[in-house]
C-alpha positions in Angstrom: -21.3 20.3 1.4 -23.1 23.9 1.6 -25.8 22.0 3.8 -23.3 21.2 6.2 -21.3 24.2 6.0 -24.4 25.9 6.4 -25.4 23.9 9.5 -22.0 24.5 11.0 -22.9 27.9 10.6 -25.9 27.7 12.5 -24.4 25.7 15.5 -21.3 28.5 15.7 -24.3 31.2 16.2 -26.5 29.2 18.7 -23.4 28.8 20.9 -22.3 32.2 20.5 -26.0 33.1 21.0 -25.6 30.8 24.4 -22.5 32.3 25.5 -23.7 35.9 25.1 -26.7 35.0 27.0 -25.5 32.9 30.0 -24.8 34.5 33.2 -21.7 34.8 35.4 -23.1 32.4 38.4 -22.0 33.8 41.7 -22.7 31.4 44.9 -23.5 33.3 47.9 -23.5 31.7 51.4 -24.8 33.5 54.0 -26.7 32.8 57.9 -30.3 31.4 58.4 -31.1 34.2 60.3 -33.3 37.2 59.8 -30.4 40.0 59.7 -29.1 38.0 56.8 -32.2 37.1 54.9 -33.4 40.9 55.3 -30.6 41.9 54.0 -30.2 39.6 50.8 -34.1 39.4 50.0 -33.8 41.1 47.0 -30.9 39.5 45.7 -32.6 36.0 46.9 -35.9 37.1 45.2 -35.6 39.1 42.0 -36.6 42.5 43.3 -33.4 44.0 41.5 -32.0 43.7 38.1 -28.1 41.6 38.5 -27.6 42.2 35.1 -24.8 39.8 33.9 -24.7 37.4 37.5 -26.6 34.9 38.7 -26.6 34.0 42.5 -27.8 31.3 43.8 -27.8 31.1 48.2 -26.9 28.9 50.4 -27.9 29.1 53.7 -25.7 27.6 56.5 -24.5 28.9 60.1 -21.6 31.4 60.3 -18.9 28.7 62.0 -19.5 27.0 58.4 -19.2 29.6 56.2 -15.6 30.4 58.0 -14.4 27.1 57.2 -15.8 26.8 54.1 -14.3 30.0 53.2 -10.7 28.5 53.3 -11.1 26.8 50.0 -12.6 29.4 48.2 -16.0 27.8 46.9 -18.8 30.2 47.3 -17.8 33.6 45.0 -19.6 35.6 48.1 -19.8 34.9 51.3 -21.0 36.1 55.0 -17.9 35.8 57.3 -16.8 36.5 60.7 -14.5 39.6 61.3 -12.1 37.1 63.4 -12.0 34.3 60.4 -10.9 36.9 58.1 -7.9 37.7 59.5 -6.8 33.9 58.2 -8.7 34.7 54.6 -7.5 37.6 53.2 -5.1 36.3 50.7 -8.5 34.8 48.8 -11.1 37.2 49.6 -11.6 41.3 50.1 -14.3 42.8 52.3 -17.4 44.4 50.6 -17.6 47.8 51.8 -21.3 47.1 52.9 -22.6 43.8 54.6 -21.3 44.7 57.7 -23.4 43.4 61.1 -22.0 46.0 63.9 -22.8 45.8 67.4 -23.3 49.4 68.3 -23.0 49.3 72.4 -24.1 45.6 72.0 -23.5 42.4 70.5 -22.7 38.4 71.3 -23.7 38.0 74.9 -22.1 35.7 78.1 -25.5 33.8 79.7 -25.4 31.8 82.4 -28.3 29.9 84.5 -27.1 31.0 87.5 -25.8 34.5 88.3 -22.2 34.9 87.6 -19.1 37.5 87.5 -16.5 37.5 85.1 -14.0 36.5 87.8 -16.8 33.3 88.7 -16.3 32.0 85.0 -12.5 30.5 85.9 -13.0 27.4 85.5 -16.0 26.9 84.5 -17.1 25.4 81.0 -18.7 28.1 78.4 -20.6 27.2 74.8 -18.6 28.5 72.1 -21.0 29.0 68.7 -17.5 28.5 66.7 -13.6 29.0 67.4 -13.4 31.1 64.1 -16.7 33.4 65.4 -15.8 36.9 66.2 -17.9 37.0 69.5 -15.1 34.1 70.8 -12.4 36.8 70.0 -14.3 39.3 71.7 -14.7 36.7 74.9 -11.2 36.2 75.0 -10.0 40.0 74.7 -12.9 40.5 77.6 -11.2 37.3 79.8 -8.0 38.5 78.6 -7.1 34.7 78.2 -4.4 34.8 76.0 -4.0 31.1 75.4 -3.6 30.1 72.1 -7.0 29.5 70.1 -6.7 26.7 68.2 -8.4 26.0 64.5 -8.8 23.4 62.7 -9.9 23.2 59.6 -10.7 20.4 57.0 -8.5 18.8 60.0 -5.6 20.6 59.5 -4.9 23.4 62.5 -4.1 27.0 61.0 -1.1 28.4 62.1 -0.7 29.6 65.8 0.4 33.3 67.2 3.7 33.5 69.1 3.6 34.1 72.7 3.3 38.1 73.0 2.8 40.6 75.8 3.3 38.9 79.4 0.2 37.5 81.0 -1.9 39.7 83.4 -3.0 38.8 86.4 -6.9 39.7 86.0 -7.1 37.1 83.2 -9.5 34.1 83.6 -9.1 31.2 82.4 -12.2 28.6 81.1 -12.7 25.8 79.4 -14.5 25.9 76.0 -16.8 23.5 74.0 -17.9 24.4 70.6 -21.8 23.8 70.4 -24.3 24.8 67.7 -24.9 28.6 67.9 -28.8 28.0 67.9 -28.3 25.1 70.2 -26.3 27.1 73.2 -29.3 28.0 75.1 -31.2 24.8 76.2 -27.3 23.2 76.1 -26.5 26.1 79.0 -30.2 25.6 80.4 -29.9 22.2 80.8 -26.2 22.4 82.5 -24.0 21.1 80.1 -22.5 23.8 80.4 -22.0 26.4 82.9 -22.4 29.3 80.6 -23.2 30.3 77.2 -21.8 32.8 74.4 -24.7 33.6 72.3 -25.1 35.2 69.0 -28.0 36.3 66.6 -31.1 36.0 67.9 -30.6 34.9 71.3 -29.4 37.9 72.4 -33.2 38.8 72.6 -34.6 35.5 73.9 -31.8 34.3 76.4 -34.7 35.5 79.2 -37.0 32.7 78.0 -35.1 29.9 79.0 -34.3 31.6 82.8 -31.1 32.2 82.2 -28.9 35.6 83.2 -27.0 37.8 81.4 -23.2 37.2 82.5 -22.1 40.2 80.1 -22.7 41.9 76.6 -19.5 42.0 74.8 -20.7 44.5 72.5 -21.5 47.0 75.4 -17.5 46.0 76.9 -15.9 46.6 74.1 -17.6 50.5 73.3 -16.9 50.9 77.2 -13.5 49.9 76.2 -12.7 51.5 72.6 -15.4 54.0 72.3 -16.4 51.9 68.7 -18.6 49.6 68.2 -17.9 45.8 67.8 -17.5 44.6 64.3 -18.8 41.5 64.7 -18.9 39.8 60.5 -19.1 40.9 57.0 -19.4 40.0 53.3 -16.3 38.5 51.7 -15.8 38.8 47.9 -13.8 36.5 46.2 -10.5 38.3 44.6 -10.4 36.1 41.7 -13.7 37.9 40.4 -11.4 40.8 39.5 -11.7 44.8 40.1 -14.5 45.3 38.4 -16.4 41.9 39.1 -15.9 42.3 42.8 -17.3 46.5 42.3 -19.8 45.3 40.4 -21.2 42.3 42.3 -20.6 44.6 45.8 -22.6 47.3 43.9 -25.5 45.1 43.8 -25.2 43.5 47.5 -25.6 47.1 48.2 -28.8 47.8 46.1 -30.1 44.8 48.0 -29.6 45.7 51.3 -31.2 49.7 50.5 -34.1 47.5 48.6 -34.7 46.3 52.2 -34.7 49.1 53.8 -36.8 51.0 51.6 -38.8 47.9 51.6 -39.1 47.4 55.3 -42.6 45.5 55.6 -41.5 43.1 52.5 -38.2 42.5 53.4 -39.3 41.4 57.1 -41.9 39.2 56.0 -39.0 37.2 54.4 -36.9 37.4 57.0 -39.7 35.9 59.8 -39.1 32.9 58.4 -35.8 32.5 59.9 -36.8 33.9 62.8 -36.7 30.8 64.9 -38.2 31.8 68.2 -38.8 35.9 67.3 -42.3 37.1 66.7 -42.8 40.0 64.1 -42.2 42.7 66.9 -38.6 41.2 68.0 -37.7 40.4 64.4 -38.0 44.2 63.3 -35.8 45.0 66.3 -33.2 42.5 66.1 -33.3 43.5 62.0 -32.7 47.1 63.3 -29.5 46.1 65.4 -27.9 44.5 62.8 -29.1 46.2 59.3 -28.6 49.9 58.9 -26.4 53.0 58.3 -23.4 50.6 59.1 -24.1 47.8 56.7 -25.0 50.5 53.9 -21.3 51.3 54.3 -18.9 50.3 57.0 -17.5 54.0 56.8 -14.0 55.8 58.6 -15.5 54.8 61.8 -16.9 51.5 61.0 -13.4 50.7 59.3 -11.7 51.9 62.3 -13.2 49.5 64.7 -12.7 46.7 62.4 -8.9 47.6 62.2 -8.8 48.1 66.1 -10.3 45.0 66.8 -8.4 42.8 64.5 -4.9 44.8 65.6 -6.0 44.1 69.4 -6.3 39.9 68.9 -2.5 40.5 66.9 -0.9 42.0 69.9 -3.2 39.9 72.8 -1.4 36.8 70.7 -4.4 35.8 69.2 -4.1 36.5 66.0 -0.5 35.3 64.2 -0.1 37.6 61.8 -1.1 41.8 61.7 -4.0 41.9 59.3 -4.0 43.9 56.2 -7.1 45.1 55.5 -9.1 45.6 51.4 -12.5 47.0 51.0 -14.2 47.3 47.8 -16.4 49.3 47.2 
């Protein structure tokens, strides 16, 4: 009888010994691309202490991390600015994370020159409805046609008709194509012109095709802010102080990188795709600095002005209300 109760005993501590020891797991998803891997190196590779979380990465494009983001399964993930507006009953924005496009961003590509007014009509490659550079393309077209999501095959609710049409607006047709897959898709004329993300922005050139226009350079022509193009989304569910905590640390991680610039790039070259060191250091320079340390007044500004623009161009159904942590 003591023997057992003794053993009993024993068990209780192990467990509790278990428990006290186990960490919090916290799935992050986030792009195969170097601005991403740069800036989550030390989180991916032990270079900072996480104290009581573990995170384990997944690495998929941004059109998947938007949908996947409607059901809530990764604790942390990279989303577009434009997919948030339909997430934020689920999810807050980290305060850091944020991929800016500073007088330039998601470019229009065609293999033969073209205006905007040329591109009625004509077919462009989308890299994802729920993308922010296809909200950009459509405040730029000022096609204020429905955009229609579907998700897990059911289509998210749809704006009502607002403002009156304008007679500058053109009109396209759309196909959704694999961001990464756009260029050859447009170079091989499947389509008549590309919208391109990441890191074609630097190596469009390559495959002879001509820049159409940079969104991100419209839009500061246009606003005078830069273009928020995504950010890290923290699931609400963590709590206050998880979600401080856990955006404390995304934050350590991406000043680890910078501090850490040679280290952090040589992990991030291997998402590089077609960039050689040289164009991966730049493109990690657009998209990894003072902004993603801290989206800041202005930073938070354009977010707000870009999300309020696709509400009252009848893109967006709903005003967006907008939580930052930390």
């Amino acid at each position: 009888m003591c023997m057992r109760a003794f053993e009993d005993a024993r068990e209780s501590e192990r467990k509790f010994a278990k428990m006290t020891t186990e960490k919090t797991l916290i799935r992050v998803g986030h792009s195969p691309d170097p601005d991403d891997a740069f800036m989550f190196h030390a989180l991916a590779n032990d270079k900072i202490d996480s104290g009581p979380y573990q995170f384990v990465h997944e690495l998929v494009d941004i059109e998947t991390l938007n949908r996947r983001a409607f059901t809530g399964e990764l604790e942390l993930t990279a989303v577009s600015l434009h997919g948030y507006a339909y997430l934020t009953d689920r999810y807050a924005l980290c305060a850091c994370g944020a991929s800016m496009g500073d007088g330039y961003g998601p470019m229009v590509v065609a293999k033969t020159p073209m205006t905007r007014e040329d591109l009625a009509g004509k077919t462009i490659a989308i890299p994802g409805t729920l993308t922010t550079a296809n909200l950009a393309l459509r405040l730029w077209l000022k096609d204020r046609r429905p955009i229609e999501h579907k998700v897990a095959g059911v289509v998210l609710p749809q704006p009502a008709a607002r403002g009156a049409a304008v007679s500058d607006s053109v009109h396209p047709n759309y196909v959704v194509v694999e961001f990464d897959q756009i260029l050859e898709f447009v170079a091989a004329g499947k389509a008549d012109a590309g919208l391109i993300i990441h890191e074609g922005q630097l190596t469009y050139g390559n495959q002879g095709l001509h820049l159409v226009r940079d969104l991100g350079e419209w839009w500061m022509e246009d606003t005078g802010l830069p273009l928020p193009l995504g950010g890290n989304a923290i699931r609400k569910d963590l709590g206050a102080e998880g979600m401080k905590e856990v955006t404390r640390l995304l934050k350590e991680s991406i000043e680890y990188g910078l501090k850490h610039r040679g280290e952090a790039l040589g992990h991030a070259l291997q998402y590089g795709r077609d960039l050689d060191r040289s164009q991966a250091d730049k493109f990690v320079g657009m998209y990894v600095n003072d902004w993603t340390i801290d989206f800041g007044e202005r930073g938070r500004k354009a977010v707000a002005t870009l999300l309020q623009r696709g509400y009252e161009e009848g893109l967006l159904p709903n005003p967006v209300e907008l939580e930052f942590i930390g």
